[in-house]
N, C-alpha and C positions, 0 to 999 in steps of 0.2 A: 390337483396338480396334474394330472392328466389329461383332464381337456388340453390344459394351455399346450400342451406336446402337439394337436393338433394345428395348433394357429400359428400362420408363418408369417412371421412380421420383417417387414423387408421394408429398407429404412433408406430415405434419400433427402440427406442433409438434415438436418433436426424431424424430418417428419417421418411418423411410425405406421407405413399402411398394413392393413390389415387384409389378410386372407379371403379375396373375393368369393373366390368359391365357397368358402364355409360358411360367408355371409349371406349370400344366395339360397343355399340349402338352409338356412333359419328362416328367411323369408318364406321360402316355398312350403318348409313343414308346419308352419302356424299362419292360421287366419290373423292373430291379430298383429298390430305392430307393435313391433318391442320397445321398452320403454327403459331409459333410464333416469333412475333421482342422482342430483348430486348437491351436494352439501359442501359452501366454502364462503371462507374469510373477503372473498370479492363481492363489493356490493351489488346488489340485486339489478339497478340499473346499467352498470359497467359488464352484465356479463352478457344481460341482452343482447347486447352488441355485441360483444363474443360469440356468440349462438352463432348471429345471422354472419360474422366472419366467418366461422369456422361451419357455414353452409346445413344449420342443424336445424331443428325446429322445426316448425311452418314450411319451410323452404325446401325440406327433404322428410321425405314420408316414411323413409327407411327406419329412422329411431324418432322415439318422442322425448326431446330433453328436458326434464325440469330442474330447476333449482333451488335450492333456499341456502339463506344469507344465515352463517350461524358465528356469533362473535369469536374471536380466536381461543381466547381466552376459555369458553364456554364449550369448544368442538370437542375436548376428551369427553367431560361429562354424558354429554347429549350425545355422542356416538355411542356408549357402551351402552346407555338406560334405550336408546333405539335399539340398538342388537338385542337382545335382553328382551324388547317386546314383540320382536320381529318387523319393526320398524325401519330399520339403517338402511341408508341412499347405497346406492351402485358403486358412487364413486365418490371419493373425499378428495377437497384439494387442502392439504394440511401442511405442516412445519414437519421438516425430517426427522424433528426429535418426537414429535406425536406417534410418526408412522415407525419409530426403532422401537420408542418404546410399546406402544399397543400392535406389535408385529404381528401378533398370532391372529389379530383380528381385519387381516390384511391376506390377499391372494401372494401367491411369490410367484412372479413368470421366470421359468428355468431359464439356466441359460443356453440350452439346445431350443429353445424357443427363438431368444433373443440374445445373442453370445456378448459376451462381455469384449470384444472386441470392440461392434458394434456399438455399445452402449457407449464406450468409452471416444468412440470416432465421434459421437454425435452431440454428446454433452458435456459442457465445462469441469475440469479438472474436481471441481468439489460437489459437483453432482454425483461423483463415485460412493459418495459417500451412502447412497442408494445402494447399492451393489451387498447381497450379504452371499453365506455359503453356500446357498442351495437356486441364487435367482435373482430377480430385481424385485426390490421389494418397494419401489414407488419410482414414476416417471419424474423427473426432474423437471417443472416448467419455468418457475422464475426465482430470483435472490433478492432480495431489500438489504444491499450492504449499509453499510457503518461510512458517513461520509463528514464532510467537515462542512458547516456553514461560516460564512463569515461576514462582520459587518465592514461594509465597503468607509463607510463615512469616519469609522473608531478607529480602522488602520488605516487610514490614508489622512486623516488629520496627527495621526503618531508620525507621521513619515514615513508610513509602509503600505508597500506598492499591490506587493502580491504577498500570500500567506505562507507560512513555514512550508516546508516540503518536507522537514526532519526533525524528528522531537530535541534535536540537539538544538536548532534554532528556536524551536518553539520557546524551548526552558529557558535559552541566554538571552533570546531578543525579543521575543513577543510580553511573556509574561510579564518580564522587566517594565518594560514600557506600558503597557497595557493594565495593570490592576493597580489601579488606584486606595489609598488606604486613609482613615481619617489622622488627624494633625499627633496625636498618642500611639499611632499603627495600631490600634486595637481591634477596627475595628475595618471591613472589607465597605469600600462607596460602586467599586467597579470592579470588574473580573476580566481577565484576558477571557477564563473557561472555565468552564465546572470540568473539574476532574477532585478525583482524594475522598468521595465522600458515596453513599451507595442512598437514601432515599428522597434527595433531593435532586438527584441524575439520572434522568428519563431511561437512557439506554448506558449505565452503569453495566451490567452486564456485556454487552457488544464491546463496549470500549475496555476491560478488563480483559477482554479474551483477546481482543488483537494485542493488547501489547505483551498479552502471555505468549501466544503466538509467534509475534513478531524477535520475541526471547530466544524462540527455538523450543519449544513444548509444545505436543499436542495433546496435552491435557489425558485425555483418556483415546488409547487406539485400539482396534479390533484386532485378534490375536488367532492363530487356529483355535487356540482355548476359549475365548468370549474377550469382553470385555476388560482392558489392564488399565489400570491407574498409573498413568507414565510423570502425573505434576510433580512429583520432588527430582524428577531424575536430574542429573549433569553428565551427560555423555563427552563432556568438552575440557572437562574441569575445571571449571571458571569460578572463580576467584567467590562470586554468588550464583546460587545454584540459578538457571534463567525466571523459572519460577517465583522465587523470591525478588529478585532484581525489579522483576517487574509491578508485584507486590508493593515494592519499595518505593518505584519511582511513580505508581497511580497515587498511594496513599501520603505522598511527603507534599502535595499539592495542596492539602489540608491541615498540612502541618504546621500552628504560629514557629514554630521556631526556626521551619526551614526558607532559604531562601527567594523559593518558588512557591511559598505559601498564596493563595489567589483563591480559596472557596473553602465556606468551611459548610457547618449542618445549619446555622440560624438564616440563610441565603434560604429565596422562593425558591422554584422549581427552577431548572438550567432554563428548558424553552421560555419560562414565563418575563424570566431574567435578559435573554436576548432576545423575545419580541420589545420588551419594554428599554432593549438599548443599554443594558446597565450589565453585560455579558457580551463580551465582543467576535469568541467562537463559541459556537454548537457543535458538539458532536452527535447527528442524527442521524436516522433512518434514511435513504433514497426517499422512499414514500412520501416522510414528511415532508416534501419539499411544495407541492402544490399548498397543502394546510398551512403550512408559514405564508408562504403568500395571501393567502385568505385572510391569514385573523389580520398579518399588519400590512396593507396594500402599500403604505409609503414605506416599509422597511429596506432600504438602501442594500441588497445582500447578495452573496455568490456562492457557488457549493464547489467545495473542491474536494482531490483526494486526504485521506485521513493519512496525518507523515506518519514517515516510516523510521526504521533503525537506521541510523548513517554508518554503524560501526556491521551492520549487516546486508550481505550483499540480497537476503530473503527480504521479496514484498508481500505484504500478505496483509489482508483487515477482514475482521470478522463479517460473515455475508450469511445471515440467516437462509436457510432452502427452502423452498416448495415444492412439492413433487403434487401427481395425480396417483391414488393409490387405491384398488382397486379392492373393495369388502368382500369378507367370504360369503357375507349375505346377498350378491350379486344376481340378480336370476336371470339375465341373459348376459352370458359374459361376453360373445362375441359383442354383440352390441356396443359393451361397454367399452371394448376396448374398440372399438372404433370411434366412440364418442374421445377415449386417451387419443386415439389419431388426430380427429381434428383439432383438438385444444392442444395437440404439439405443432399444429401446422404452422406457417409464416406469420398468417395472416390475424388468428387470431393471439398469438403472441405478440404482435406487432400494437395490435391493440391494447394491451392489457399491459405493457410496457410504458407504450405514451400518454393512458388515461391513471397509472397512477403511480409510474413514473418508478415499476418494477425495471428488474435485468434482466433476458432472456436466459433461461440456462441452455439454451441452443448455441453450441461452439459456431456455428458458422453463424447465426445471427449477431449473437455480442461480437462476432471479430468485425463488425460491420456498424460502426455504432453511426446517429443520425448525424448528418451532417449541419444540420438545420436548428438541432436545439445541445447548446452548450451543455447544461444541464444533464442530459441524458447521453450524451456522448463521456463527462465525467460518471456517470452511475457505470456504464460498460464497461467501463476500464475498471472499477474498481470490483466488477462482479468477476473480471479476469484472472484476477489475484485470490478473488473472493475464498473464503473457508470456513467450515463452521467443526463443530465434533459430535459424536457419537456419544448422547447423552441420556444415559438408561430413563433420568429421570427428570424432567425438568424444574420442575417447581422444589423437589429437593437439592440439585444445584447449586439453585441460586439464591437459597436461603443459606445453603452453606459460603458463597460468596457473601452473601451478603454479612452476615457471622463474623467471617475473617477480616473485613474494609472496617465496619462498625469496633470489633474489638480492636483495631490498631487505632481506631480515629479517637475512642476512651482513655487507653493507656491502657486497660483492661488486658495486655499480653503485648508481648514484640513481633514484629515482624516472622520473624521464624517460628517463634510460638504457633501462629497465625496459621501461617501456611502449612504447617506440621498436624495441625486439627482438621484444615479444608480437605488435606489429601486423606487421614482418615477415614474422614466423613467421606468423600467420594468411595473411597475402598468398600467402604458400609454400603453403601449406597448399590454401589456394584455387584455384591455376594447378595444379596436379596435382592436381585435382577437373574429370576428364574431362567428367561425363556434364552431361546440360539435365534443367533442370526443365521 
């Protein structure tokens, strides 16, 4: 923690430079040149090209960048079994809930380094979400929010022009129109959307937190104390707790008996369903948007915002985070964070946005989105809004989501039942989340 007291990072506009002088003086005390490993979810050819934006490699003799490509999904594992063998990269580009929950296994730059003023001047409102009590505990560099796809040819032969902007619309006018059902209603031919169901729904999760969100919950907040379970609260006293409401209005989607019923569990996958035209919105990932175009080249389709509450003036849609965060196995840290310099700089964000179609978490870049591709001008906007939360645990989560979706879509408990078990479970989940932010 002491070194970083030395390094004065002095920031102009999303970019983080680093303390010349003290980089100089590493240079000068070692023959050799410093090296950093880094490990991330970006494919090995998309970051080359990151490299050479962000003037590193070959190009500048000052550090030696390497990388390796490790599956998202795979980064916890393979990080702790590398630390463990005195293996782990310099730097990880990982999910914010990776870097809360395996903290300890992460640098914290104080904030007499890097003041949370700064922090907060330079990157998007839910990059804070970085921010714990002793420092920054990962750089913010991009978001993959939760966006809406739609198929141009299914709504504009319905008579519809442009897509819901409000889940009010969604439910009275799109699903109506749009989900087809056989001559008995028993059974589903077409789907406005997947929603109501959790393993037939790619990004069920993503889409369950924004409308929890969008309720007025944020699910679990950061407290002087650690971590609070805030999902049953009603601050407002509404009639249903937001929590529930929201609960209520994901899971009646899959319901035969409601009248917004449109996807149930014997449906393929959501994406599989709207490459093949028989599902007329997605709710995906940003990301996903070049791979849709790949698997069906003649799919007729647009990506727009994910709607929102009409009855609430809050916008807001789930937007998973990525930060660079910095391992205590680091062995030239100045280095290293000059290597965080450049991969916060314009130029290689700039790249790494339009090759696969991330958000900046740069406030002054997303306020700037491209004028030239439609597509990534809607991903800016939604990264503006974008939020995610502080989630001790991930994979325990969203198995307790998944829990609560699954036993309403059985009959297996109500509603409230439901959400009365999830919050539990999160509380559990909570109090066996040792470590402080």
């Amino acid at each position: 923690m002491k070194k970083f007291q030395t390094i004065v990072l002095i920031v102009s506009g999303a970019l983080l430079v680093i303390g010349v002088i003290l980089f100089a003086t590493l240079k000068s005390g070692s023959s050799q040149t410093p090296r950093v490993a880094i490990w991330g979810s970006i494919p090995q050819v998309g970051f080359s090209l990151i490299q050479e934006a962000a003037n590193l490699g070959n190009k500048n003799k000052d550090v030696i960048v390497t990388y390796k490509y490790v599956a998202e999904d795979k980064m916890e594992d393979q990080l702790i079994d590398a630390l463990a063998e005195g293996k782990a990269p310099d730097l990880v580009i990982a999910t914010q809930a990776l870097i809360v929950k395996q903290t300890s296994k992460f640098k914290s730059v104080p904030f007499v380094s890097y003041s949370e003023k700064n922090f907060k001047s330079n990157f998007i409102d839910e990059g804070w979400i970085m921010m714990g009590k002793n420092g920054v505990m990962g750089f913010p560099l991009y978001v993959d929010p939760l966006v809406m796809y739609w198929n141009k040819r299914i709504l504009s032969n319905a008579g519809i022009i442009n897509p819901p902007t409000t889940w009010t619309d969604f439910q009275n006018k799109i699903v109506p129109l749009l989900t087809k059902r056989t001559s008995n209603r028993a059974d589903l031919t077409e789907s406005a959307a997947a929603l109501g169901t959790w393993d037939n729904i790619t990004n069920a999760r993503m889409i369950l937190s924004t409308l929890l969100f969008q309720s007025g919950t944020s699910i679990i907040k950061n407290t002087q104390q650690g971590l609070e379970n805030v999902l049953s609260e009603n601050p407002y006293n509404s009639p249903l707790k937001p929590a529930l409401s929201a609960l209520v209005f994901y899971t009646d989607y899959a319901n035969p008996l409601r009248a917004n019923y449109s996807w149930n569990n014997a449906k393929g996958s959501d994406l599989s369903e709207f490459l093949a035209e028989n599902n007329a919105i997605y709710f995906g990932r940003a990301s996903e948007y070049p791979k849709i175009k790949e698997k069906n080249p003649n799919l007729a389709f647009d990506i727009a915002p994910v709607p929102q509450n009409a009855q609430s003036p809050l916008k807001v849609v789930n937007a998973p985070l990525y930060a660079l965060g910095i391992t205590r196995s680091a062995k030239s840290l100045p280095a290293a964070v000059s290597v965080v310099s450049a991969l916060l700089g314009s130029e290689a964000q700039k790249l790494i946005t339009s090759l696969y179609y991330y958000a900046p978490a740069s406030r002054s870049l997303v306020s700037k989105p491209p004028t030239d591709n439609s597509a990534l001008s809607t991903i800016y906007s939604q990264a503006i809004i974008g939020r995610d939360w502080l989630d001790p645990d991930y994979k325990l989560t969203t198995e307790a989501m998944r829990e609560a979706v699954k036993d309403i879509n059985s009959g297996r408990s109500t509603a409230t039942d439901a959400l009365q078990r999830l919050s539990n479970s999160l509380t559990n989940i909570i109090s066996s989340y040792a470590k402080s932010f």
